[in-house]
N, C-alpha and C positions, 0 to 999 in steps of 0.2 A: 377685273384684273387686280392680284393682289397690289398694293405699295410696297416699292423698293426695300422701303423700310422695315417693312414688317416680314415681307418674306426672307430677307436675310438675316432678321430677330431672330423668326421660327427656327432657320436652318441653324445657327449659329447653338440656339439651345437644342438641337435635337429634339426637335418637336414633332411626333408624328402629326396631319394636319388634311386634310381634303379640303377642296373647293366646291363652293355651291353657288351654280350658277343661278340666276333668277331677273326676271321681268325687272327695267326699270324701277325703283318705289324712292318716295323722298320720306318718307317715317319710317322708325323701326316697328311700331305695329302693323304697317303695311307690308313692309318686308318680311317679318313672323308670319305673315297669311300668305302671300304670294309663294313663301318659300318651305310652308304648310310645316313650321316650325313651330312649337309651342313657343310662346310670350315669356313664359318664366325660364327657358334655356337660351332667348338671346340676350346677348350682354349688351344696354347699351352706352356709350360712354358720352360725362358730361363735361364740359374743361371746369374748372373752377377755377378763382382766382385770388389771392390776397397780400397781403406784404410780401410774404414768403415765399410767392412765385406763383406755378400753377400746380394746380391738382387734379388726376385724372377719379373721376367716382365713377366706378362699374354696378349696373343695377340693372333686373330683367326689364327687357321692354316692354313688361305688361306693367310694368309697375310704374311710380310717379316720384321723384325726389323730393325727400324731407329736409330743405335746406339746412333747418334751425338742428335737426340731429346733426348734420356733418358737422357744424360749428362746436357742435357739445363733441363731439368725438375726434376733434380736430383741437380744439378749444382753442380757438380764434376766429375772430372774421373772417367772413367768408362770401363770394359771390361767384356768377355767372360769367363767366370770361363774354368779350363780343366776339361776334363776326368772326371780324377784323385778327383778333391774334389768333382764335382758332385755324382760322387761314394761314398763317404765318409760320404755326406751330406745326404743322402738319401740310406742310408744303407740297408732298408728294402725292394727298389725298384729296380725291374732291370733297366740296365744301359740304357739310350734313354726313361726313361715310366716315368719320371718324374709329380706326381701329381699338377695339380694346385691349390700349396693351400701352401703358404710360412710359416704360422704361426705355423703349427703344426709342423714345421722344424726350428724354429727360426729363420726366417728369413723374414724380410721387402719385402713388394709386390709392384711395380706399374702395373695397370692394365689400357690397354687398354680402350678407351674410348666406341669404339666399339661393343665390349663385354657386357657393361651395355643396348645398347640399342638390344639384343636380344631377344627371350620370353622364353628361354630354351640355356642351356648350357652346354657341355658333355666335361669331360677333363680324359686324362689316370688315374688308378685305380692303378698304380702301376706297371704294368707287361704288355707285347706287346699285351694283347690280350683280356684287360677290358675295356671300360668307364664308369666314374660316370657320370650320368645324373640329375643335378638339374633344377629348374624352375629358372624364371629371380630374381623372391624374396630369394628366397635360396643362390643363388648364393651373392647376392649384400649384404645376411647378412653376408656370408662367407668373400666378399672383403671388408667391409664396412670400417676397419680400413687403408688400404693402397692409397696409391697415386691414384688418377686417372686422364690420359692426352690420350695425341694423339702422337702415334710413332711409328704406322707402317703403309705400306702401301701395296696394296692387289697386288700377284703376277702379 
């Protein structure tokens, strides 16, 4: 089931969007296989965290986060948000299904470079057991306002 939030993000910007349903999974490389998704078109998202509040970074789920690059391309400290605020922050989601899509949570994105150059891209709906699926234009109006570099690298 999508989050509140997200599906009235989508509607709000005129997002064309499908639902994909799928097997329970608590990993986004489990969910890319169950949902017979390539790894490099699901986005998955990580909360960061630092003075400055939080930060949402978008990166394929086959891939792994390069913390010490977001710092350089952030150029500040930087960490792993807990649990605990990820929880908080994303109230309407269960815990691990984190949506890709930072703004409709206020909060600042950088997005993988990687990710722009896909044709199609699927990220959790909110709960263990949805993906949104937009097209590559969808998507890039969706990131359009957030950072975009290179800072992961593939398992």
């Amino acid at each position: 089931m999508i989050a509140a939030t997200v599906q009235r993000y989508l509607e709000d910007c005129g997002v064309d969007y499908e639902v994909l349903e799928h097997a329970r999974t608590m990993t986004s490389s489990r969910t890319a296989e169950v949902s017979h998704v390539a790894g490099d078109r699901l986005a998955k998202a990580v909360v960061l965290k630092s003075d400055g509040g939080f930060t949402m970074a978008l990166l394929p789920a086959s891939c792994h986060l390069r913390l010490g690059e977001i710092q350089h391309l952030l150029a500040r400290p930087i960490g792993l948000a807990t649990e605990s605020e990820v929880g908080q922050l994303f109230g309407d989601c269960e815990l691990g299904a984190i949506p890709a899509l930072g703004k409709p949570y206020g909060m600042e994105m950088i997005v993988d470079d990687s990710l722009d150059e896909q044709p199609d891209v699927y990220f959790e709906a909110g709960d263990h057991m949805s993906l949104i699926h937009v097209n590559a234009t969808a998507f890039q109006r969706l990131t359009a306002e957030a950072r975009h570099g290179r800072f992961s690298r593939h398992d």
